[in-house]
The first five atom37 places (N, CA, C, CB, O) and aatype in JSON, in Angstrom:
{
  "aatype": [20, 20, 20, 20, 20, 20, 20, 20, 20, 20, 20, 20, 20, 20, 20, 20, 20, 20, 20, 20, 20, 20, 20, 20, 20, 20, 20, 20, 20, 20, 20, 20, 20, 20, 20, 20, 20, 20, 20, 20, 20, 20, 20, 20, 20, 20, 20, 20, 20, 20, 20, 20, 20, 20, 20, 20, 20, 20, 20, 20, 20, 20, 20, 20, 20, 20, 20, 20, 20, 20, 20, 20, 20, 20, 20, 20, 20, 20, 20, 20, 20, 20, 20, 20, 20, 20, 20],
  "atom_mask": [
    [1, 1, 1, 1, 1],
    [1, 1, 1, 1, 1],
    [1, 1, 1, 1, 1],
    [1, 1, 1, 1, 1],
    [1, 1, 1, 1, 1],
    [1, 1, 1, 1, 1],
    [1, 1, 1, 1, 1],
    [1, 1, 1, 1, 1],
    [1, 1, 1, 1, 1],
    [1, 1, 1, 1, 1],
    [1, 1, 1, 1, 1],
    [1, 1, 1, 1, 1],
    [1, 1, 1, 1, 1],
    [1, 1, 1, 1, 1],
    [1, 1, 1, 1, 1],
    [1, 1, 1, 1, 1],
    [1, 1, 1, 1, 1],
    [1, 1, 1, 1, 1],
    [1, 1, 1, 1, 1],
    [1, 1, 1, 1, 1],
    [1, 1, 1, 1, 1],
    [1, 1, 1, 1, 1],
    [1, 1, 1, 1, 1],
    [1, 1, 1, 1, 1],
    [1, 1, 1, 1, 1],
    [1, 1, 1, 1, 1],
    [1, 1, 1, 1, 1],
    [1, 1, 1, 1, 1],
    [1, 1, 1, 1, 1],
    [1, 1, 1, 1, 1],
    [1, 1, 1, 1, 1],
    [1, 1, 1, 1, 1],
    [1, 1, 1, 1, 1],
    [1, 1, 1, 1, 1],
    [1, 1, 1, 1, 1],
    [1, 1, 1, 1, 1],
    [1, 1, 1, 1, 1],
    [1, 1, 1, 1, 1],
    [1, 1, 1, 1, 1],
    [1, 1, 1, 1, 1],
    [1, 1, 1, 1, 1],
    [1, 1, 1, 1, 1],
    [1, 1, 1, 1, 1],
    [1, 1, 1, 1, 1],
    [1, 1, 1, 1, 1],
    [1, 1, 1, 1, 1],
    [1, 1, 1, 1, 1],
    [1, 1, 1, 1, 1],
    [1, 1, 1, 1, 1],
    [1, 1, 1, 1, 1],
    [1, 1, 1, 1, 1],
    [1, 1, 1, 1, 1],
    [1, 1, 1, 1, 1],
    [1, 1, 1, 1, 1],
    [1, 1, 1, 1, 1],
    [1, 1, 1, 1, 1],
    [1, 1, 1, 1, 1],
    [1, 1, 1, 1, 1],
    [1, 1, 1, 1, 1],
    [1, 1, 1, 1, 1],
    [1, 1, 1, 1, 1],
    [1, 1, 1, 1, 1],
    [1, 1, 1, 1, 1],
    [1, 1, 1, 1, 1],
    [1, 1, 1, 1, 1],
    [1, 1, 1, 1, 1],
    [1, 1, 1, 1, 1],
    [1, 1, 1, 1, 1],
    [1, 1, 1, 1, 1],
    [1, 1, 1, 1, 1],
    [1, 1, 1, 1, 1],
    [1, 1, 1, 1, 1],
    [1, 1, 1, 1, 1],
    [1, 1, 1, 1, 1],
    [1, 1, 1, 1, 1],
    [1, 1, 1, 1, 1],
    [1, 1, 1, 1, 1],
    [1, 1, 1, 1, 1],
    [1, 1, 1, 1, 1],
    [1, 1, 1, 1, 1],
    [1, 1, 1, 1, 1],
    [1, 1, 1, 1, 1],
    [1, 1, 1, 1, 1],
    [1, 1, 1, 1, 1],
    [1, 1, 1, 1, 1],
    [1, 1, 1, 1, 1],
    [1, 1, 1, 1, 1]
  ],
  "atom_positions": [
    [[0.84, -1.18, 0.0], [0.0, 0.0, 0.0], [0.88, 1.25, 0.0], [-0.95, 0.0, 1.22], [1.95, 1.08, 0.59]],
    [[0.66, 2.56, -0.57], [1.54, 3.08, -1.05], [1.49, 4.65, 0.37], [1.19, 3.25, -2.9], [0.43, 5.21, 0.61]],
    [[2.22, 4.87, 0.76], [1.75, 5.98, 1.85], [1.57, 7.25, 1.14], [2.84, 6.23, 3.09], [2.16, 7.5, 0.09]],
    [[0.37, 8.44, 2.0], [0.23, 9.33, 1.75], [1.23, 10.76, 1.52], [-0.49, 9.22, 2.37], [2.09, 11.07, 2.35]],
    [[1.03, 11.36, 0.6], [1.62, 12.4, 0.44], [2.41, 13.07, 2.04], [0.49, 13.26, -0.27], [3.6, 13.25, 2.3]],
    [[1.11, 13.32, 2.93], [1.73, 13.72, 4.05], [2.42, 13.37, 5.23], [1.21, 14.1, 4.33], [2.78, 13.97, 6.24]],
    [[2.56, 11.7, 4.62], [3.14, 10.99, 5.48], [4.73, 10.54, 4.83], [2.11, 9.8, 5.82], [5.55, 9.92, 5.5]],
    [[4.94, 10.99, 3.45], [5.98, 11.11, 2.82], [6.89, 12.2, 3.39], [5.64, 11.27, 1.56], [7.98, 12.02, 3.94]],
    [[6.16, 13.54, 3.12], [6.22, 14.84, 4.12], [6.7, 15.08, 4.85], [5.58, 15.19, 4.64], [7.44, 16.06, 4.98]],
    [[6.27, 13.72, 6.11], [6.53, 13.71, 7.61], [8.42, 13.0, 7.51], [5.03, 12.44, 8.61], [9.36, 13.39, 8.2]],
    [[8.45, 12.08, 6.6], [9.72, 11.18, 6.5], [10.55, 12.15, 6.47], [9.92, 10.18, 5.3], [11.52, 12.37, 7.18]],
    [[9.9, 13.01, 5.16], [11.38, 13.26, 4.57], [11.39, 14.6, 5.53], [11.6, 13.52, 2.56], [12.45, 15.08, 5.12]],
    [[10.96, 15.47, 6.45], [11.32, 16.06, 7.32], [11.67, 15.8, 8.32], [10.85, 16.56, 7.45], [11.9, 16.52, 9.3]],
    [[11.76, 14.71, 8.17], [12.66, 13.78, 9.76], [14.22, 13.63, 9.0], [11.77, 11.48, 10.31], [15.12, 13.5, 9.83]],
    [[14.58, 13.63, 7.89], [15.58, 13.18, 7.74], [16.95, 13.89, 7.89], [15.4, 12.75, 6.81], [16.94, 15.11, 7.78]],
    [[17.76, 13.47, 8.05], [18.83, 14.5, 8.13], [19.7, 14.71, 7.09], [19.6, 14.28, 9.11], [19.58, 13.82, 6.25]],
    [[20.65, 15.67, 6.77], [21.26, 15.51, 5.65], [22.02, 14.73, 5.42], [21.68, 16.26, 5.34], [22.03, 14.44, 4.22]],
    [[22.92, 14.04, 6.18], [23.36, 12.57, 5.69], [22.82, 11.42, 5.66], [24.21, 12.18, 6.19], [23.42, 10.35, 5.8]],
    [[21.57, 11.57, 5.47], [20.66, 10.64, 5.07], [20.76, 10.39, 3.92], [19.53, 10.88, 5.28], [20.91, 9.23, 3.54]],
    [[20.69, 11.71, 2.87], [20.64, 12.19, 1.69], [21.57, 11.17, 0.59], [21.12, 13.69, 1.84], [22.74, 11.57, 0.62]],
    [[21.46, 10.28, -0.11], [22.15, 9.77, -1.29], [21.99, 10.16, -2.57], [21.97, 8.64, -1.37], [21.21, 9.66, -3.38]],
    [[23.09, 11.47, -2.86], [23.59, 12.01, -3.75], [23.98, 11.51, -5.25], [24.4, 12.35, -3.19], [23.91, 12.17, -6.29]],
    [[24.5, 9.82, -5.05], [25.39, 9.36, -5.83], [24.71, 9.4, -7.09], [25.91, 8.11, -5.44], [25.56, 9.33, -7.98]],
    [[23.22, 9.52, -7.67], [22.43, 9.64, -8.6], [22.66, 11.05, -9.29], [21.15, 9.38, -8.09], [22.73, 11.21, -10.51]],
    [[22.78, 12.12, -8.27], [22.85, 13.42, -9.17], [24.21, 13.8, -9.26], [22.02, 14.66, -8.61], [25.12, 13.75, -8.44]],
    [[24.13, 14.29, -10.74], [25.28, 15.14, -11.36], [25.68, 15.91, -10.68], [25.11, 15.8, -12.39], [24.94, 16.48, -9.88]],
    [[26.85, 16.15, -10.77], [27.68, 17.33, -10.4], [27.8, 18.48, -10.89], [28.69, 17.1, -10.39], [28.06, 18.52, -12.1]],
    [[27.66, 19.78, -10.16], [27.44, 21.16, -10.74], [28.75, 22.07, -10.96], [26.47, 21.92, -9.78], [29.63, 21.84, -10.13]],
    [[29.05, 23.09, -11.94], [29.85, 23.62, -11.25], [29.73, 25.01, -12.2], [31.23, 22.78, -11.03], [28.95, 24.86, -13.14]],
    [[30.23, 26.03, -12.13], [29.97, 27.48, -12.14], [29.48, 27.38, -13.77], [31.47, 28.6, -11.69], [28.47, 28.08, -13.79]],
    [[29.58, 27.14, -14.42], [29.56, 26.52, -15.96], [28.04, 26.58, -16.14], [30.25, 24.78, -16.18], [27.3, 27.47, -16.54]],
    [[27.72, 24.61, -15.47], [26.39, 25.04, -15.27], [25.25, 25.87, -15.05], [26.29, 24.78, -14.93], [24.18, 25.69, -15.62]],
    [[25.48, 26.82, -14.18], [24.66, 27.93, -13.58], [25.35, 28.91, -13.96], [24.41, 27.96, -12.11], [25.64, 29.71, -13.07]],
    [[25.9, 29.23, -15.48], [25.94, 30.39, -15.88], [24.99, 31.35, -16.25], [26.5, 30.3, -16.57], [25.02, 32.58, -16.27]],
    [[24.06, 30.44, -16.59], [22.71, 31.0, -17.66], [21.5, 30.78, -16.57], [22.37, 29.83, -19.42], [20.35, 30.96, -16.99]],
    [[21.65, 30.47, -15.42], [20.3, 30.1, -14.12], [19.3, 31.45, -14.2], [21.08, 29.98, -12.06], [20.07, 32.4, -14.0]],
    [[18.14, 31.91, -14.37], [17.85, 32.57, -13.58], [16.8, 32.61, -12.79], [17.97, 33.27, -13.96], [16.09, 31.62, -12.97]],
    [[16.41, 33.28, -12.04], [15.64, 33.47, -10.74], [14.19, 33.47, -10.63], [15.99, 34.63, -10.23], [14.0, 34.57, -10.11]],
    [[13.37, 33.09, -10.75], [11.88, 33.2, -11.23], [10.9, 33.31, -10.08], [11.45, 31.93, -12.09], [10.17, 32.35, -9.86]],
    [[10.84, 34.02, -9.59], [10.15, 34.66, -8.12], [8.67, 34.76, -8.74], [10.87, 36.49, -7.46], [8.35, 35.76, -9.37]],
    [[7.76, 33.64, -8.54], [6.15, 34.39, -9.05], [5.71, 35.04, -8.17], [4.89, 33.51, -9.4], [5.93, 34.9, -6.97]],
    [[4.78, 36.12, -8.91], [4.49, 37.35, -8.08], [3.35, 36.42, -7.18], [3.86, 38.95, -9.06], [2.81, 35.32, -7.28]],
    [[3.34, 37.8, -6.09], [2.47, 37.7, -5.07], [1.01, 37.63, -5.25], [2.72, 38.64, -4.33], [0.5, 38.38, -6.08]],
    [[0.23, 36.8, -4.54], [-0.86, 36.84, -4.86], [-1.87, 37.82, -3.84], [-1.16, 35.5, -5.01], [-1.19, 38.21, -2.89]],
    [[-2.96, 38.2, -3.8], [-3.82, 38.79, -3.31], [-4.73, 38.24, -2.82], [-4.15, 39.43, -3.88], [-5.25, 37.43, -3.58]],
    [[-5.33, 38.36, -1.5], [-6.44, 37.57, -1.04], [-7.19, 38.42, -1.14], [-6.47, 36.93, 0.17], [-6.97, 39.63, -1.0]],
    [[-8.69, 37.62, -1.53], [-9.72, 38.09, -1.71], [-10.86, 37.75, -1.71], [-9.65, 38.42, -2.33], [-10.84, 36.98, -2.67]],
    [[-12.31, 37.72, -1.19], [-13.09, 37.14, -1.32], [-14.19, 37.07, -2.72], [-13.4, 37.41, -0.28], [-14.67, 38.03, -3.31]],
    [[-14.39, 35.59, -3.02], [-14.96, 36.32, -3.98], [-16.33, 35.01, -4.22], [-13.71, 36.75, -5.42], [-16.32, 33.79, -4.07]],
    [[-17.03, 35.65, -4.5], [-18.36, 34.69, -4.35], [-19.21, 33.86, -5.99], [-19.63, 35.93, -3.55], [-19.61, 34.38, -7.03]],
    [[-19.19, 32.55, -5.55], [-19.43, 32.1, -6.65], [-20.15, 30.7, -6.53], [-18.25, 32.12, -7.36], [-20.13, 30.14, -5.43]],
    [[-20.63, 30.26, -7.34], [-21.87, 29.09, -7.19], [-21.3, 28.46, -6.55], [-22.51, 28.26, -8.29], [-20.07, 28.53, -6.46]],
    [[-22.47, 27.18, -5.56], [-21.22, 26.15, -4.68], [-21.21, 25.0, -5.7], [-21.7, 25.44, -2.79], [-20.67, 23.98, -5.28]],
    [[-21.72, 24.96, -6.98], [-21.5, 23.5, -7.71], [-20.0, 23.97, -8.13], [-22.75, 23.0, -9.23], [-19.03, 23.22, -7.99]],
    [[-19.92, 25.21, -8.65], [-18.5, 25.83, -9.78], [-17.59, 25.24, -8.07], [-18.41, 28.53, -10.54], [-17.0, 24.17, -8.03]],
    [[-17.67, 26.06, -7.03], [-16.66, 25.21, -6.22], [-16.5, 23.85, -6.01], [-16.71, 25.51, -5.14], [-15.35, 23.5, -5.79]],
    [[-17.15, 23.22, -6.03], [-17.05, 21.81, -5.44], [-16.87, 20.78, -6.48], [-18.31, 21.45, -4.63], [-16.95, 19.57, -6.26]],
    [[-16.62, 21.34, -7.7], [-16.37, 20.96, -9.02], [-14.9, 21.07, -9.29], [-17.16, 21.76, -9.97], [-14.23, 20.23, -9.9]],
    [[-14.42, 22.24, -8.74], [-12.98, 22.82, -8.24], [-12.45, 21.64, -7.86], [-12.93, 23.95, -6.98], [-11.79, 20.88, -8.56]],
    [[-12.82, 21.5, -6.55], [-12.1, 21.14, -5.63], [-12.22, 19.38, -5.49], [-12.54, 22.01, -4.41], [-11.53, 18.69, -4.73]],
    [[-13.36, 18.86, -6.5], [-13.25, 17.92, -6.75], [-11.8, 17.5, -7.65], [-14.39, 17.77, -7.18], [-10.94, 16.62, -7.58]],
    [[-12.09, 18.6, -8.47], [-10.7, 18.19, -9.73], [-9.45, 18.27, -8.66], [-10.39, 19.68, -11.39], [-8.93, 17.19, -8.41]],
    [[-9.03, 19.17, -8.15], [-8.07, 19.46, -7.38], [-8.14, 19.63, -5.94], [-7.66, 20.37, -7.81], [-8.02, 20.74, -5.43]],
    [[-8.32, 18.52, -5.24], [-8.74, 19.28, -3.6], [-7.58, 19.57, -2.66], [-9.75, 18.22, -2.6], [-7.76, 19.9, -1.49]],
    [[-6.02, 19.4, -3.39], [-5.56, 20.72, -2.55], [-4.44, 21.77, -3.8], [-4.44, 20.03, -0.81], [-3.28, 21.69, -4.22]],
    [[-5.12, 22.31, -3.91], [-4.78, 23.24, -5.18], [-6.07, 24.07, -6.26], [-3.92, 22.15, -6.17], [-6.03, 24.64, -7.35]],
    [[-7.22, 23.71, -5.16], [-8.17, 24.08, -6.03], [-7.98, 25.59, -6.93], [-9.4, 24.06, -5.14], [-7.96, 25.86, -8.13]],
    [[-7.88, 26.28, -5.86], [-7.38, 27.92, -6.13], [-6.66, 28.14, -6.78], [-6.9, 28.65, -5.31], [-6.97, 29.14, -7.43]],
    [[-5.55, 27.66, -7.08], [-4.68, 27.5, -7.92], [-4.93, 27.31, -9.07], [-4.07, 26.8, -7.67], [-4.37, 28.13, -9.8]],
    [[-5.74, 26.34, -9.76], [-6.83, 25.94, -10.69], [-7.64, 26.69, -10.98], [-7.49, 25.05, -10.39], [-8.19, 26.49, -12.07]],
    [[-8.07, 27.83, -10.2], [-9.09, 28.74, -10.47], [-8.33, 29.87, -11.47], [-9.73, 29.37, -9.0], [-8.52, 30.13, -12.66]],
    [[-7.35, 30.44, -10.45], [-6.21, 31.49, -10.57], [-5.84, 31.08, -12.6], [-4.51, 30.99, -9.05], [-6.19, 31.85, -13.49]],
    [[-5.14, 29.79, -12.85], [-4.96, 29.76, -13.9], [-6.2, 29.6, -15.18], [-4.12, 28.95, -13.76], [-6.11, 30.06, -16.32]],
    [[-7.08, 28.98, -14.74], [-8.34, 29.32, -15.45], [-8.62, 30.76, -15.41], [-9.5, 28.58, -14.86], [-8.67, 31.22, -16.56]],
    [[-8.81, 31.6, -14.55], [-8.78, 33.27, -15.24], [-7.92, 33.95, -15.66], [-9.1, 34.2, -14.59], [-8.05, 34.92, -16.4]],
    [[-6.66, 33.37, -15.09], [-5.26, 33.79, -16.31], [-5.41, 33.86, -17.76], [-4.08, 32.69, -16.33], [-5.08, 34.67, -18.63]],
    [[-6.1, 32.64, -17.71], [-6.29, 32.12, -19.33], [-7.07, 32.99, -20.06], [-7.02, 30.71, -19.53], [-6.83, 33.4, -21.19]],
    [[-7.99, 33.24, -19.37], [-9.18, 33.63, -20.04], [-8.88, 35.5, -20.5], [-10.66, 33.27, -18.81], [-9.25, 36.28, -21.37]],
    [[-7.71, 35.52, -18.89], [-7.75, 37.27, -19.42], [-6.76, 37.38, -20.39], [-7.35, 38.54, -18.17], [-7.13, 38.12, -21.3]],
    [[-5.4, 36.81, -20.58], [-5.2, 36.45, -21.86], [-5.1, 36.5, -23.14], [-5.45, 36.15, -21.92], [-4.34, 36.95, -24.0]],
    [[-6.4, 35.69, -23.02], [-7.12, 35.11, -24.68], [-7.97, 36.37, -24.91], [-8.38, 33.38, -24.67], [-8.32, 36.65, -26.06]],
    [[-8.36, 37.23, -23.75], [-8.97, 38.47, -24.37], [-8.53, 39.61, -24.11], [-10.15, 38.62, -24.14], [-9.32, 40.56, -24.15]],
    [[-7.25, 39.81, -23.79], [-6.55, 41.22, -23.47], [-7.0, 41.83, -24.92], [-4.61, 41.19, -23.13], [-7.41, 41.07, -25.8]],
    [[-6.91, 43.16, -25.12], [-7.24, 43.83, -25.9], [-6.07, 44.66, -26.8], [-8.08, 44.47, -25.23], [-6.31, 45.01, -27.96]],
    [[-4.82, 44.91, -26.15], [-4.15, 45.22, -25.94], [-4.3, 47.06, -25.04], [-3.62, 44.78, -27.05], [-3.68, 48.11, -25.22]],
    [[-5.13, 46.77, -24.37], [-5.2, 48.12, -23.44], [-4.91, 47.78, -21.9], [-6.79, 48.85, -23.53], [-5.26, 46.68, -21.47]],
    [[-4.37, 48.59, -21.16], [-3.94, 48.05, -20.07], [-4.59, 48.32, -19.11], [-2.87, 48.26, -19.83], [-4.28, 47.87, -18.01]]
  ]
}
């Protein structure tokens, strides 16, 4: 039986760093991470916002922990596909 996400969670925050077996990953060195850069997604805004309880629970069926997240990129999309080009 395969354990839960948050019980994976729990392991691998018990572990210590020489726990850690490295021997799988490559080795880095300034070369590599010449071209890295930094990708900070912006901040989000809380907000309330009111909407049918089927559209939620339809959400959160598809995704029940990330629903919002799912929402967020579904109106990404949509504003998007209809920017106007006016800001």
């Amino acid at each position: 039986m395969a354990i839960s996400r948050e019980e994976q969670l729990k392991i691998l925050g018990q572990m210590q760093e020489s726990d850690i077996d490295y021997t799988d990953a490559p080795s880095t060195d300034s070369d590599f991470w010449q071209e890295a850069t930094l990708n900070i997604p912006p901040l989000k805004v809380p907000v309330t916002l009111r909407i049918d309880p089927t559209i939620l629970a339809w959400y959160k069926q598809q995704v029940p922990r990330g629903y919002q997240t799912l929402i967020n990129t579904v109106l990404k999309k949509y504003m998007t596909e209809h920017q106007t080009g006016k800001p």
